[in-house]
N, CA, C and O of each residue as an XYZ file, in Angstrom:
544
protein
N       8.568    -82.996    -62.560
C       7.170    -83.313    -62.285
C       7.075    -84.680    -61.604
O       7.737    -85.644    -61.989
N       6.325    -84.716    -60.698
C       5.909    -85.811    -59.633
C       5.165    -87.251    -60.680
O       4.066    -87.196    -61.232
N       5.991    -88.275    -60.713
C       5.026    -89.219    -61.170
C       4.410    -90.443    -60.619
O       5.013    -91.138    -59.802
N       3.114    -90.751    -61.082
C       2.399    -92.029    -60.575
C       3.010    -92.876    -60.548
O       3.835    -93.041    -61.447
N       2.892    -93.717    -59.596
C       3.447    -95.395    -59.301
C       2.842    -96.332    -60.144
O       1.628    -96.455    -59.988
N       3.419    -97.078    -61.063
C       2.586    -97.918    -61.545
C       1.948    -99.165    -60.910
O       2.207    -99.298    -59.714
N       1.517    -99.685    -61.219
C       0.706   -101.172    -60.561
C       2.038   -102.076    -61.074
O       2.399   -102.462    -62.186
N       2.465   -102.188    -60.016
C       3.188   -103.245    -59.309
C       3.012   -105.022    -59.500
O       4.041   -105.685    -59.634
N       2.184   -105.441    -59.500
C       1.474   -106.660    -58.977
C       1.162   -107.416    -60.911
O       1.522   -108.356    -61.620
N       0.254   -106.171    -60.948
C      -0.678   -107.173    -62.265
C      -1.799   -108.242    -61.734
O      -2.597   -108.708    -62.547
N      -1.842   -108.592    -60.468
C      -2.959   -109.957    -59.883
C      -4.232   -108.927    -59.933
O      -5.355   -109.337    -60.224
N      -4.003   -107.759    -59.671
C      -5.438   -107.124    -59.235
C      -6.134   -106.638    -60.525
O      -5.800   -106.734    -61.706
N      -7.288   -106.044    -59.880
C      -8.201   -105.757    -60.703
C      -7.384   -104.549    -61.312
O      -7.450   -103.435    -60.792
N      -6.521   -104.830    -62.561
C      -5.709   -103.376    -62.921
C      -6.030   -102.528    -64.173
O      -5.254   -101.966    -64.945
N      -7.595   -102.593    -64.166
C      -7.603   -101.868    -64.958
C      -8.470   -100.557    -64.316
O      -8.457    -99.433    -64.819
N      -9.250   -100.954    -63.058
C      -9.465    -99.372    -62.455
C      -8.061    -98.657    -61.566
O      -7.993    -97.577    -60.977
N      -7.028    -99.733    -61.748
C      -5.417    -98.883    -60.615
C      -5.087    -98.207    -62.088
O      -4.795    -97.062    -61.744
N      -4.990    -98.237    -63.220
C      -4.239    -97.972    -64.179
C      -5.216    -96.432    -64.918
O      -4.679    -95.591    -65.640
N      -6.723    -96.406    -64.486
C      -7.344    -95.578    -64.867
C      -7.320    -94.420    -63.808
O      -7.147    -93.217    -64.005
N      -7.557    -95.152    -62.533
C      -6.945    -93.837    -61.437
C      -5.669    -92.996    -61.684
O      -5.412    -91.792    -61.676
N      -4.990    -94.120    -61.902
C      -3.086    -93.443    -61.887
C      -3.349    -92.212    -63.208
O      -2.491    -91.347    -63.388
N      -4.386    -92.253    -63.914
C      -4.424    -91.436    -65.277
C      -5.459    -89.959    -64.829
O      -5.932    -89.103    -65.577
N      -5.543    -90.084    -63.497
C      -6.377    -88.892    -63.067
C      -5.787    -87.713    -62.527
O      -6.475    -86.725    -62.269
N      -4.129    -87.769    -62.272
C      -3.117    -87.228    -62.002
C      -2.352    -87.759    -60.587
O      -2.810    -88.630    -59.848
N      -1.294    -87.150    -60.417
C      -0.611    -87.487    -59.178
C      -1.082    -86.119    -57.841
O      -0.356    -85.890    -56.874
N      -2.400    -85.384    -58.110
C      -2.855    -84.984    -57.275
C      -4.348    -85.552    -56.334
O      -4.959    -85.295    -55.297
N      -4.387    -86.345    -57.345
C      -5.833    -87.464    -57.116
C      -5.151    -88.857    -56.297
O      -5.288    -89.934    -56.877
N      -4.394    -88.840    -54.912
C      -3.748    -89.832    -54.754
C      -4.959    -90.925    -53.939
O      -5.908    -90.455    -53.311
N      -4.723    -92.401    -54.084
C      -5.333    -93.680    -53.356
C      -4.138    -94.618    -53.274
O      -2.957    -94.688    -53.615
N      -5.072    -95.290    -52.646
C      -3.998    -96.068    -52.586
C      -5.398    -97.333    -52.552
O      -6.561    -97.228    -52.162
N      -4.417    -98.815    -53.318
C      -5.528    -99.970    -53.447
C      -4.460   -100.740    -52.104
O      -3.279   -100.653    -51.770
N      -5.852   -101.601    -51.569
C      -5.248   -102.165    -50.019
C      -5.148   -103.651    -50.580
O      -6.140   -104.330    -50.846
N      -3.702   -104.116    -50.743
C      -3.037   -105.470    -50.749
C      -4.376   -106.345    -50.010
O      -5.350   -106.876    -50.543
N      -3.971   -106.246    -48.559
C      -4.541   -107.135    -47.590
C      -5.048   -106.731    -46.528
O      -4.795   -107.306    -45.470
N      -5.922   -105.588    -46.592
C      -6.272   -105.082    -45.047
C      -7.696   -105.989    -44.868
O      -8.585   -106.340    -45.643
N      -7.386   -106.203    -43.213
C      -8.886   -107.629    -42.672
C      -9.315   -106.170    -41.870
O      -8.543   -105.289    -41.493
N     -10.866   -106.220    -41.733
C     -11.536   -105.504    -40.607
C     -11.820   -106.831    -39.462
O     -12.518   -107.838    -39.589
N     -11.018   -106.386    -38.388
C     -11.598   -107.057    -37.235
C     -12.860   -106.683    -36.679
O     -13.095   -105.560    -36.233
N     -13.803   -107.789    -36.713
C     -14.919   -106.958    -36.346
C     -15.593   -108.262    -35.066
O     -15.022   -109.348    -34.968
N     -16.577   -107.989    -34.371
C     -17.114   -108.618    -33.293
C     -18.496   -107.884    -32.926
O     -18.781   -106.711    -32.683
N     -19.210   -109.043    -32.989
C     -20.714   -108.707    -33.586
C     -21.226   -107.667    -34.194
O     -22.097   -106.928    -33.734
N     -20.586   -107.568    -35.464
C     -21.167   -106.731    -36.261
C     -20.174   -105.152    -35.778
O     -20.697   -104.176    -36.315
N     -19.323   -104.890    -35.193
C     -18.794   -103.734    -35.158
C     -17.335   -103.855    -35.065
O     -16.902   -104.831    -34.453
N     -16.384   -102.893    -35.651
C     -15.368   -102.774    -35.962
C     -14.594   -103.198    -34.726
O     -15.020   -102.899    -33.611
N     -13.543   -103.841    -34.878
C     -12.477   -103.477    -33.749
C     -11.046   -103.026    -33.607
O     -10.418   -102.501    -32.688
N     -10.706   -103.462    -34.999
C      -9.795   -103.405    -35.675
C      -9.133   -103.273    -36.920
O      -9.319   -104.362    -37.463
N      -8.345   -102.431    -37.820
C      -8.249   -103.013    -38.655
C      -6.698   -103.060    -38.988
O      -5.912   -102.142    -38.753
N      -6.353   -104.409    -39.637
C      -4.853   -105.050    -40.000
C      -4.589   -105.345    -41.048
O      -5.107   -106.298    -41.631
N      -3.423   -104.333    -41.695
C      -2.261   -104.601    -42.515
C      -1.614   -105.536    -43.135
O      -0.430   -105.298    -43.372
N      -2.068   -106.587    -43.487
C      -1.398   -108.014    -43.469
C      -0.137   -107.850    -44.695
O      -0.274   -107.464    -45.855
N       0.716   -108.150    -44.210
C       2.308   -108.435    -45.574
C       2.573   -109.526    -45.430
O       2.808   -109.756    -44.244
N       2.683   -110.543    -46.182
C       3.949   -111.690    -46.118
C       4.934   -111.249    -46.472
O       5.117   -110.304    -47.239
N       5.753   -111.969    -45.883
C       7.359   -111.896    -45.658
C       8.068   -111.585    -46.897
O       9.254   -111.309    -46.717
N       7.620   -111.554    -48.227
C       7.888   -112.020    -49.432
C       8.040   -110.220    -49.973
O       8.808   -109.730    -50.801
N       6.783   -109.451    -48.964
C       6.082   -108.200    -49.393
C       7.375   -107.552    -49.385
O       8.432   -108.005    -48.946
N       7.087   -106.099    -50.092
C       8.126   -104.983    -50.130
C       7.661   -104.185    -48.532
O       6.523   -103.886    -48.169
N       8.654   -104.035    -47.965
C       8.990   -103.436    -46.847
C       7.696   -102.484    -46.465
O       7.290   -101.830    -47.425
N       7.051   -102.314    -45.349
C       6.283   -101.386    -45.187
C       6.783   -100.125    -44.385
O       7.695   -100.211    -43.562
N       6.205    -99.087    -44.642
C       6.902    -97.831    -43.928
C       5.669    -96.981    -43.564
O       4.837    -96.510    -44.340
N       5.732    -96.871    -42.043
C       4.220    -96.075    -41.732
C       4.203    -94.608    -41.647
O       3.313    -93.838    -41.285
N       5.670    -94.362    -42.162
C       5.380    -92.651    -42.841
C       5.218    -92.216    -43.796
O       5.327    -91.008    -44.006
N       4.748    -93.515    -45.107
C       4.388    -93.354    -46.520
C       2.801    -92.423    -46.183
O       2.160    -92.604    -45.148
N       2.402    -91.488    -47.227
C       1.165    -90.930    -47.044
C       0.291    -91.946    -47.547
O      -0.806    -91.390    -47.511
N       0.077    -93.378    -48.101
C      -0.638    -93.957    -47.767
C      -0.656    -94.955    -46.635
O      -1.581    -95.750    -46.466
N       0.256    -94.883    -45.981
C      -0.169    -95.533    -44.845
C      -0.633    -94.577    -43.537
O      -1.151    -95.006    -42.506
N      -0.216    -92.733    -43.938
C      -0.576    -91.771    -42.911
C      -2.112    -91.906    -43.402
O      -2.791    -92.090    -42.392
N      -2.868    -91.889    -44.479
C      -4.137    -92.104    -44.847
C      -4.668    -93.241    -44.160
O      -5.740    -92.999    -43.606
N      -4.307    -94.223    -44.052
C      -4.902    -95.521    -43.244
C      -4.958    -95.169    -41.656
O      -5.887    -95.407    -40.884
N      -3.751    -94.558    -41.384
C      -3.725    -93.755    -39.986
C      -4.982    -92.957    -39.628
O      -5.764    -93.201    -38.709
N      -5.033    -92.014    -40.472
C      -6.550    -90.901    -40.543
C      -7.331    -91.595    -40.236
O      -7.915    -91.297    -39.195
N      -7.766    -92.897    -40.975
C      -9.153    -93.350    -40.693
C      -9.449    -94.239    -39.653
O     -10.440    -94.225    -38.922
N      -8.236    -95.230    -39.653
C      -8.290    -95.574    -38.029
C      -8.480    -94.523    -36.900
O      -9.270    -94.564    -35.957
N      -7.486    -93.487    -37.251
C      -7.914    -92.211    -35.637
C      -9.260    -91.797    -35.912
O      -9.872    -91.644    -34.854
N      -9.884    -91.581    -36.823
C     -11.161    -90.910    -36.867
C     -12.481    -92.353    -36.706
O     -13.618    -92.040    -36.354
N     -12.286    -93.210    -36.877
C     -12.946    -94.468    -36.587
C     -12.682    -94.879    -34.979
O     -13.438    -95.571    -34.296
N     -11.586    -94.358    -34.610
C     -11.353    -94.836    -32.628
C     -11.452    -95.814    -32.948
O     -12.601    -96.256    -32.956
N     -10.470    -96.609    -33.341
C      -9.905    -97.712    -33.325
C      -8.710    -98.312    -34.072
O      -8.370    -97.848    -35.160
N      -8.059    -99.353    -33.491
C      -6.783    -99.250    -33.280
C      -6.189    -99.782    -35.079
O      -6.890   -100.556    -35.730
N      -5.061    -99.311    -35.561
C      -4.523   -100.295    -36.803
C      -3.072   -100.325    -36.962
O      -2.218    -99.446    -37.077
N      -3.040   -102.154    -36.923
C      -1.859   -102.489    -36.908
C      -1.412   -103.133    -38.304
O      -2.139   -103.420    -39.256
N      -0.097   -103.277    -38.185
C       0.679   -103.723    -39.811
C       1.236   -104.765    -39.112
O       1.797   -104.475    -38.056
N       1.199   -106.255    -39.567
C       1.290   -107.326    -39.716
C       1.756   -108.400    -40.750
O       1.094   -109.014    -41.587
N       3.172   -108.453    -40.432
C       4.200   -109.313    -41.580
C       3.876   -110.644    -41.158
O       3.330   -110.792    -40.065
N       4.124   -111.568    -41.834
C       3.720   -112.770    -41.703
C       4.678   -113.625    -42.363
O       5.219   -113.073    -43.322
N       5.109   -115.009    -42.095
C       5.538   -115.995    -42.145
C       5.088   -116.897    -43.322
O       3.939   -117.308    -43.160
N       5.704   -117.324    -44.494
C       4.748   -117.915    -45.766
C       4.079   -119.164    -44.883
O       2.968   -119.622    -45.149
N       5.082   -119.741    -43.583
C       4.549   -121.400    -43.490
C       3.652   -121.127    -41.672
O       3.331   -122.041    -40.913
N       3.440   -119.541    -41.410
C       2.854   -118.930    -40.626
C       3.325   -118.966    -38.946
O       2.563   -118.543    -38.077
N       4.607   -119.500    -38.650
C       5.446   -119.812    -37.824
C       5.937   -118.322    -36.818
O       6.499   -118.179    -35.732
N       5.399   -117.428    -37.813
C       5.922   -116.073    -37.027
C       4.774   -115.185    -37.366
O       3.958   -115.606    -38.186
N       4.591   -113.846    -36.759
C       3.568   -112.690    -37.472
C       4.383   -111.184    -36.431
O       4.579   -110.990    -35.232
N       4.579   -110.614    -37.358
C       5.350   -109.620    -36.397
C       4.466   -108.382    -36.328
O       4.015   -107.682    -37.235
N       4.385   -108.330    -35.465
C       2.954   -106.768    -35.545
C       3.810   -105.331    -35.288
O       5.000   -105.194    -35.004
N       2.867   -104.415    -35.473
C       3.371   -102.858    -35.424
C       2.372   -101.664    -35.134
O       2.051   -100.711    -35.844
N       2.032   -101.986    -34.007
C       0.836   -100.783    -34.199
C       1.298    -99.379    -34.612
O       2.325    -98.841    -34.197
N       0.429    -98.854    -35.470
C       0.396    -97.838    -36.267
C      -0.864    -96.507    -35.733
O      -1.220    -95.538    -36.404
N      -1.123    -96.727    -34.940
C      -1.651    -95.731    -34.141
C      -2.100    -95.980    -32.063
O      -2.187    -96.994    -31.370
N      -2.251    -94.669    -31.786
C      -2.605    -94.662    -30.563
C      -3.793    -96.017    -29.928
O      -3.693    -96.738    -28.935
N      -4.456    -95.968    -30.585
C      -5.899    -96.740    -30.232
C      -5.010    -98.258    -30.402
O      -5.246    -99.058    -29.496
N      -4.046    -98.710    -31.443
C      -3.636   -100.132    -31.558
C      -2.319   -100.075    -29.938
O      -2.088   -101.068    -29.248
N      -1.766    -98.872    -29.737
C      -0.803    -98.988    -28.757
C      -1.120    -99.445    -27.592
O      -0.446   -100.076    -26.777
N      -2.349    -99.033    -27.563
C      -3.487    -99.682    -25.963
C      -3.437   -101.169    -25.987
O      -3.570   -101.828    -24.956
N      -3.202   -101.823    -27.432
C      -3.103   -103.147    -26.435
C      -1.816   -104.061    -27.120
O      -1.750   -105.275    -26.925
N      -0.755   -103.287    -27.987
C      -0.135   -103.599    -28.345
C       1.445   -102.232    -28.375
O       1.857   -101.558    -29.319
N       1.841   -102.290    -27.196
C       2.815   -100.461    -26.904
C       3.835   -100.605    -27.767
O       4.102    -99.530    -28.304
N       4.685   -101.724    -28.206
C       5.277   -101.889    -29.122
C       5.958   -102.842    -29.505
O       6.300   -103.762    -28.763
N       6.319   -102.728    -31.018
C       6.548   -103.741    -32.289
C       7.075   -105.597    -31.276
O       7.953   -105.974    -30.500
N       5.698   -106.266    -32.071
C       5.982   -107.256    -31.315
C       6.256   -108.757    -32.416
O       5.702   -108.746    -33.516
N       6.814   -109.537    -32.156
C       6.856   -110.722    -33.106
C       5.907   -111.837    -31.890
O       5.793   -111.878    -30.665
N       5.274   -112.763    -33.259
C       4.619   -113.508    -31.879
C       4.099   -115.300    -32.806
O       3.810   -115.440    -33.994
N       4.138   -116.108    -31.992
C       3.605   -117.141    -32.626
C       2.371   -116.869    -33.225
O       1.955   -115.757    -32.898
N       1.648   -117.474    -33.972
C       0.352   -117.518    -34.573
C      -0.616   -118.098    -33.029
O      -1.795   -117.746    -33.069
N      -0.279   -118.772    -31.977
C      -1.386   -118.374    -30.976
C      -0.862   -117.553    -30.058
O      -1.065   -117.663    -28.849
N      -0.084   -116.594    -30.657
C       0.400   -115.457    -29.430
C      -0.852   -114.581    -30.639
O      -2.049   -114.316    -30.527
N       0.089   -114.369    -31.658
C      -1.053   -113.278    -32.773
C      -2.686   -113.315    -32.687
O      -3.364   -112.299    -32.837
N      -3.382   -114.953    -32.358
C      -4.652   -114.804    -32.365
C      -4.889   -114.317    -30.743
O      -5.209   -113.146    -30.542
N      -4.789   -114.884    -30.051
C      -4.676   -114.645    -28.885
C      -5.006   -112.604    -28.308
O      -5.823   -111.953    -27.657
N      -3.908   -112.421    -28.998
C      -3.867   -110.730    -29.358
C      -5.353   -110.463    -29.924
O      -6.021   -109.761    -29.164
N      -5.939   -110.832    -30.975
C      -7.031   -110.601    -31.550
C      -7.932   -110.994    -30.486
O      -8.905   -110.239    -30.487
N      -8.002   -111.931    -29.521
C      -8.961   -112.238    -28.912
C      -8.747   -110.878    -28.193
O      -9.699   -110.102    -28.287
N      -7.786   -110.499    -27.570
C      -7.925   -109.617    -26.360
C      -8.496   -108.276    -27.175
O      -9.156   -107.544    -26.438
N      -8.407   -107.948    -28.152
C      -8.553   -106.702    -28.793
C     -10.583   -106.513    -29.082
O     -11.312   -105.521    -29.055
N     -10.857   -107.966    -29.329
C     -12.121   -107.829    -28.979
C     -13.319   -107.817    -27.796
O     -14.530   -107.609    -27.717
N     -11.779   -108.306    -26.615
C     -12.590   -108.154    -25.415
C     -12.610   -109.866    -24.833
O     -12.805   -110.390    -23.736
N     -12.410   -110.187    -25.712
C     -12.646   -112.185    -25.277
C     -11.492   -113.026    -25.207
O     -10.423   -112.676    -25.708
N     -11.621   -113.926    -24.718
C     -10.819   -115.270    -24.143
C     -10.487   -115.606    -25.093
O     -11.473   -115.261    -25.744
N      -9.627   -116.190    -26.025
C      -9.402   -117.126    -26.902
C      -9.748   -118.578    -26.406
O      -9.059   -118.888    -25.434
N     -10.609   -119.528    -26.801
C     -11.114   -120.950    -26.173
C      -9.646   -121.799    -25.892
O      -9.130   -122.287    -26.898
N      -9.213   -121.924    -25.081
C      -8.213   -122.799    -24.615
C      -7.518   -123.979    -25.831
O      -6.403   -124.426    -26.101
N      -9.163   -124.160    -26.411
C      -8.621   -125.732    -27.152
C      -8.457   -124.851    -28.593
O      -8.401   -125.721    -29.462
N      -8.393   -124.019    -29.000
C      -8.060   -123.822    -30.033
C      -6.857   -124.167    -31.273
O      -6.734   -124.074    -32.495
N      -6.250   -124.522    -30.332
C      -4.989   -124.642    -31.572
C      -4.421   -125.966    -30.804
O      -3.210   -126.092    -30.625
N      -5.357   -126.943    -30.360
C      -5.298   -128.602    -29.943
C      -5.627   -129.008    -31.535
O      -4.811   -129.884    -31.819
N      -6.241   -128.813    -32.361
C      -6.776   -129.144    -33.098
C      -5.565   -128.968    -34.567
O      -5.702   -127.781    -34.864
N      -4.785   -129.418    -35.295
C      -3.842   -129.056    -36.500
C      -4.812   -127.725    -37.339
O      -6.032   -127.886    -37.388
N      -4.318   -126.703    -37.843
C      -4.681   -125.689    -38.087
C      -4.329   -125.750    -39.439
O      -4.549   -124.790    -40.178
């Protein structure tokens, strides 16, 4: 017999992961670590995966990450998985569907103003030149 994953973590709110997991292993969810909605005035543009480096490995043929897939394709718009750097020196991206391949074709590592930069273009805009003049 197929069994539930337990909660991992303990930081989260674990007492509705621990009451789900008790609804069977045909009732599957999944709780989202770190997903950001990119959004730009008020509408979606994106949404990202965030792992630090620290995270357990991600794999985008787990059925919860084919579930995150679903809703990005049915939302038309793009979602990428994004490892990250604890002292933020690196961010390695992965688009995880068609709509993220349009502006990202594949697995890329990038400085933190290559990574925002990316976000600017995904919403359509410039990143302001002086942005990262300033210590971050």
């Amino acid at each position: 017999m197929n069994q539930v994953a337990p909660e991992r973590t303990g930081w989260r709110d674990e007492k509705i992961s621990l009451r789900h997991r008790q609804w069977g292993f045909d009732c599957p969810a999944v709780d989202l670590d770190f997903m950001m909605v990119e959004f730009d005035r008020g509408r979606v543009c994106c949404l990202v995966e965030y792992k630090n480096e620290m995270a357990a490995p991600q794999y985008p043929t787990h059925p919860s990450y084919k579930a995150l897939i679903d809703l990005a394709d049915r939302a038309s718009i793009p979602l990428i998985a994004c490892r990250y750097a604890s002292d933020f020196s690196w961010w390695k991206a992965h688009p995880l569907n068609k709509n993220a391949k349009k502006h990202l074709p594949l697995p890329t590592e990038f400085s933190e103003k290559g990574w925002v930069e990316l976000l600017y273009r995904i919403r359509g805009r410039t990143m302001p030149h002086d942005l990262f003049d300033v210590a971050i």
